[in-house]
C-alpha positions in Angstrom: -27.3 57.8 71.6 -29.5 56.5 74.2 -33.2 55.0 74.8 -33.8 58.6 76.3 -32.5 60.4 73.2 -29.1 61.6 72.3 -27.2 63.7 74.6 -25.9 66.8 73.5 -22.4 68.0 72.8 -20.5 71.2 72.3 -20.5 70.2 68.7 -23.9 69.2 67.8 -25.3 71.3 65.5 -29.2 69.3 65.0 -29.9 67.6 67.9 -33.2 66.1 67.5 -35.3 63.4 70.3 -38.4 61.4 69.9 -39.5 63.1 66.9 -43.0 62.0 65.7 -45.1 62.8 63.0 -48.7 61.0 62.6 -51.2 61.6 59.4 -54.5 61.0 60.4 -56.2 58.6 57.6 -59.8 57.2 57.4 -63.5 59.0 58.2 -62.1 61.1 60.9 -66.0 61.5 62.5 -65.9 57.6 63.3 -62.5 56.7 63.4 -60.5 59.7 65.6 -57.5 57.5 66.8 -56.3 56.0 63.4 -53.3 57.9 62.3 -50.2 56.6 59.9 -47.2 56.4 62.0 -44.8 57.8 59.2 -41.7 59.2 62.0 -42.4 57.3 65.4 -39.6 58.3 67.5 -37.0 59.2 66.6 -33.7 60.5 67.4 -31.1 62.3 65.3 -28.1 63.9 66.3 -25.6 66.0 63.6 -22.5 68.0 64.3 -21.4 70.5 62.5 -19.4 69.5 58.9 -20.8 65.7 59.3 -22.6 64.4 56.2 -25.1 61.5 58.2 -26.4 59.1 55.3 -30.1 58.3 55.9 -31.3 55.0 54.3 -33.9 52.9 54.0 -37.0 51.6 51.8 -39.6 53.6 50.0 -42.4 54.3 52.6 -40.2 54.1 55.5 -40.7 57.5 56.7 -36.9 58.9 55.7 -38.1 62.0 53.8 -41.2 63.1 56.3 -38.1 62.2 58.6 -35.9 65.3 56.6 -39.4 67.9 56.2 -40.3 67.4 59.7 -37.0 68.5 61.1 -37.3 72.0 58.8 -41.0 71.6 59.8 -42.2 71.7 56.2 -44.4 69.2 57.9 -45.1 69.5 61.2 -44.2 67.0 63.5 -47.0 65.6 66.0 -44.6 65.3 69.3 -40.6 65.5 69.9 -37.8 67.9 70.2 -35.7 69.9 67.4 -32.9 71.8 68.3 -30.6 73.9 65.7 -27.8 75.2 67.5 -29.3 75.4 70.7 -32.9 76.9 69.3 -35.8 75.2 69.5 -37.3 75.3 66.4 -40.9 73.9 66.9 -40.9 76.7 69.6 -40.7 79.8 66.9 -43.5 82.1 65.4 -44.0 82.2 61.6 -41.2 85.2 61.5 -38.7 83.3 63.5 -38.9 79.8 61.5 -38.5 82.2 58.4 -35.5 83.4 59.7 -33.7 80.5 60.8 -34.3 78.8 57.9 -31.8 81.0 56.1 -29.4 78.5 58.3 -31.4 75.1 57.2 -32.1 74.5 53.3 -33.1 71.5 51.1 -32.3 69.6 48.0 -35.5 68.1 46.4 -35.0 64.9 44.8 -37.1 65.9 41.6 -35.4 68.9 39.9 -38.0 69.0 37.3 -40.8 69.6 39.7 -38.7 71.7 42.0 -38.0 75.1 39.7 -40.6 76.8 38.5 -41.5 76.7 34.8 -41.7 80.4 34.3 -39.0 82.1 35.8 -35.0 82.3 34.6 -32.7 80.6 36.4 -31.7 83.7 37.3 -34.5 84.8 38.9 -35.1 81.1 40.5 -31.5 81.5 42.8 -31.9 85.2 43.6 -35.1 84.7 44.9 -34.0 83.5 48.2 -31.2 86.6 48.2 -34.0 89.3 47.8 -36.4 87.3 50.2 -34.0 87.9 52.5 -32.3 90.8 52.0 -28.8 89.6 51.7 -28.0 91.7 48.8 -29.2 94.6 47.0 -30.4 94.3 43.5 -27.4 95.5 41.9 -24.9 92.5 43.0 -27.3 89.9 42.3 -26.4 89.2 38.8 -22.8 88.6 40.2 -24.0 87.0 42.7 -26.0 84.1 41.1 -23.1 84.1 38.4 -20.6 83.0 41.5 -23.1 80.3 42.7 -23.5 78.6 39.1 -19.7 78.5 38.9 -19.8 76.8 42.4 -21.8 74.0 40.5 -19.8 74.0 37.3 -22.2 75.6 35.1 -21.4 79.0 32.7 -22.5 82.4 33.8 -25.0 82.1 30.8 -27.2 79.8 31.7 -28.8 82.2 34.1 -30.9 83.2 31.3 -32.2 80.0 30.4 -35.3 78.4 31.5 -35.4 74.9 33.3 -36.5 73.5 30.5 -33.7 74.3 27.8 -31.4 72.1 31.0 -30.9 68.6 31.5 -31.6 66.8 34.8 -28.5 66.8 35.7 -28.1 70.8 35.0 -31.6 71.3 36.6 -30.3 69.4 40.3 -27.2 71.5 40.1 -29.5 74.7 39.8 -31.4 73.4 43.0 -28.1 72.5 45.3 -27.0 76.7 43.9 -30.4 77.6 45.3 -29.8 75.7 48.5 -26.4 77.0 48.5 -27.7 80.8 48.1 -28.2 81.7 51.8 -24.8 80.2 53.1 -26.3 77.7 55.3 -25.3 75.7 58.3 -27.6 72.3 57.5 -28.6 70.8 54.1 -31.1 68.6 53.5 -30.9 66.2 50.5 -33.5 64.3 49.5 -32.6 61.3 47.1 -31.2 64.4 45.1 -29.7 62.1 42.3 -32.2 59.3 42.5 -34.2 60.9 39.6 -30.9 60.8 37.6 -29.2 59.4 34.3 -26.7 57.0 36.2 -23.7 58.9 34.2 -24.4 61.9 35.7 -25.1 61.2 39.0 -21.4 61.1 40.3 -21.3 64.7 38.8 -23.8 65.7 41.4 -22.5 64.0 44.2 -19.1 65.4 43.7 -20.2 68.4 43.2 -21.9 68.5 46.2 -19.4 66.9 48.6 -16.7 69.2 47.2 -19.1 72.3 48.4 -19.8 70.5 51.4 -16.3 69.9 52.7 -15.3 73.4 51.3 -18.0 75.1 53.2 -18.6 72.7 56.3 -22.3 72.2 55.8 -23.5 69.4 57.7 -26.0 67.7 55.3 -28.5 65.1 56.1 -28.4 62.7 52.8 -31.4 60.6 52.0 -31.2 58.1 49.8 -32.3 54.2 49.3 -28.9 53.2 47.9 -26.6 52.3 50.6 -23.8 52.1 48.0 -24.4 56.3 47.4 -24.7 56.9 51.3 -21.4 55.0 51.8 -19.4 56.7 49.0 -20.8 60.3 50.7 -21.1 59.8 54.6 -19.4 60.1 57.6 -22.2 58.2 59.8 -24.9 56.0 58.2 -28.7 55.6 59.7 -31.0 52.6 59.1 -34.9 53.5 59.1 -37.3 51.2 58.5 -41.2 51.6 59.3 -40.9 54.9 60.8 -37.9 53.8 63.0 -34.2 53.8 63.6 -33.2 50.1 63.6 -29.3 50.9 63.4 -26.8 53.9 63.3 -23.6 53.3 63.3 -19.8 55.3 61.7 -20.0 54.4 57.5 -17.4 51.5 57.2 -18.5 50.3 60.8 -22.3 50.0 59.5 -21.3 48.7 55.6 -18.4 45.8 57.0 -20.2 44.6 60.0 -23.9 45.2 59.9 -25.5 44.1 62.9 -29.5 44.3 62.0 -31.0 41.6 60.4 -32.8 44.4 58.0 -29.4 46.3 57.5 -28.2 42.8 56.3 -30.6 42.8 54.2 -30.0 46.0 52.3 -26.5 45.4 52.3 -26.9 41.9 50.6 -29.0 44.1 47.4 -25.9 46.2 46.8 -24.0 45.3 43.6 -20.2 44.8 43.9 -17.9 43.7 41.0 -15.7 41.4 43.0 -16.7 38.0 43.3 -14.7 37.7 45.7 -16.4 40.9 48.2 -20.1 39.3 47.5 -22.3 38.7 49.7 -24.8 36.1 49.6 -28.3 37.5 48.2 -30.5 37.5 51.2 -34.4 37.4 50.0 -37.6 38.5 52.5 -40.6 36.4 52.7 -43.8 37.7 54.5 -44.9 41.4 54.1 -44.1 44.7 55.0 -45.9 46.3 58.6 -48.4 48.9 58.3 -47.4 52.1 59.6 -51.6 52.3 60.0 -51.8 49.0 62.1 -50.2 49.3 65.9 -47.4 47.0 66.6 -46.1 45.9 69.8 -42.9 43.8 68.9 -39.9 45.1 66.3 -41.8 46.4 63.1 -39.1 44.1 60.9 -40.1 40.6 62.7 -42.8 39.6 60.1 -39.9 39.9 57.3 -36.9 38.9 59.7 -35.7 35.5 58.6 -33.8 34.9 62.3 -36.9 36.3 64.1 -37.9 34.9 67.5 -41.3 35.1 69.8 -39.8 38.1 72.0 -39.2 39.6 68.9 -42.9 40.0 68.1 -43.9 40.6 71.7 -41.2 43.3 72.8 -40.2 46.7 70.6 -36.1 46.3 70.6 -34.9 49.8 72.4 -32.4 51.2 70.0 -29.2 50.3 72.2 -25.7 50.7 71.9 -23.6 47.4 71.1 -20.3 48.4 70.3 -18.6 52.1 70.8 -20.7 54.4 68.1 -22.5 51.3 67.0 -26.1 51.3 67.8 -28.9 48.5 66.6 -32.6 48.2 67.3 -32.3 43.9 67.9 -33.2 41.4 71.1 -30.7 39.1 68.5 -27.5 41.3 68.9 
């Protein structure tokens, strides 16, 4: 990756360059200009079978990041490409079509199924929408995908309901897993959790994963999840890529003063592997206010006047290792 976007490779299966989504905010008849910066630039590449971790803080921009790339928003400026198409380039019948290729995971299963229906009914939907099978393999059908997730035949007769969270998120990632598609999206999809059930889900959904070579874009705010489940790891903080780097690369030698700080949050049971507890001062930047310098410099603790001046380009520093820093 480059300050001019990634280039693209024979194996690249999302290839996505100075993405940018803006909300406008305010009284729009006196204040026109004012919009919240939630993606502001950004650059993604994904190959095919790669899991990329995407982390960062809550308001950071990771999960308009995930919607604006299957344009469930839609981005303000950049380039997405999906195997070569450009997606912000289709008609209403063309996006519907390609997104049998690109699903999502929604982080809250109880909001994401619908009330009313069976589960049954919930994972055919997308086979009848689409015409994949006819009505008469569909109980089959959905029985094969709950056995993908470890769940009984029977229970496509319940209602989300009579599940538990963990049962509801591995009707959602059967759902997503309906179409047979090329790129997931998974948005914190075990944040909202028990903690004894979440390494259920995320086995569950590496093993399917690996076993169908999905490449999956995981968001999450846990960099201990995202290193257990990625092949490459992303840092986004205030609508921006501050580092992106291979998993044990990023997690043993961080190079961002922001990454560091993450990192230093993490639990680890071995006194001996702890790092020292690193704590902010100062607040957070407004994705509403502009900024000239790096958006991390009024939290930094090494921060110097250049940093506050000049936005760091997002530059490689060591081979696959790539930090937005004037310090590194």
């Amino acid at each position: 990756m480059t300050n001019g976007g990634p280039a693209a490779a024979a194996n690249d299966l999302l290839l996505v360059s100075g993405l940018k989504t803006y909300f406008p905010f305010g009284n729009r008849w006196f204040s026109r200009s004012r919009w919240v910066k939630a993606v502001d630039g950004v650059d993604v590449r994904l190959r095919r079978g790669e899991i990329l971790g995407l982390v960062g803080e809550s308001g950071c921009g990771k999960t308009t990041l995930g919607r604006s790339i299957l344009r469930l928003v839609e981005p303000t400026a950049g380039t997405i490409l999906f195997d070569s198409i450009d997606v912000l380039a289709l008609d209403r019948r063309e996006l519907r079509a390609t997104r049998r290729r690109m699903q999502i995971i929604f982080q809250d299963p109880y909001a994401s199924l619908s009330p009313r229906r069976q589960i049954r009914q919930i994972i055919a939907e997308p086979l009848l929408l689409h015409r994949l099978a006819p009505k008469s393999d569909i109980e089959g059908r959905v029985a094969g995908l709950l056995g993908d997730v470890g769940l009984e035949p029977y229970f496509m007769y319940r209602y989300p309901h009579e599940m538990s969270g963990g049962q509801r998120q591995r009707i959602a990632i059967a759902r997503a897993l309906s179409l047979d598609p090329q790129f997931i999206v998974a948005d914190e999809p075990v944040s909202a959790l028990d903690v004894s059930v979440r390494a259920q889900i995320l086995n569950i959904l590496l093993e399917l994963q690996r076993k169908k070579r999905i490449a999956l874009l995981f968001i999450s705010h846990d960099l201990a999840v995202v290193e257990r489940i990625a092949d490459r790891i992303a840092v986004m903080y205030a609508g921006k890529i501050v580092e992106e780097g291979d998993a044990s690369q990023l997690m043993t030698s961080p190079l961002h003063p922001y990454t560091q700080v993450l990192l230093s949050s993490v639990p680890v049971v071995d006194r001996r592997q702890r790092r020292g507890r690193i704590r902010l001062t100062g607040e957070p930047s407004s994705p509403m206010q502009p900024i000239a310098g790096c958006p991390f410099a009024a939290r930094c603790p090494e921060v110097r006047d250049i940093c506050r001046d000049v936005a760091p380009p997002l530059d490689m520093k060591s081979a696959g290792h790539y930090a937005a820093c004037h310090l590194r």
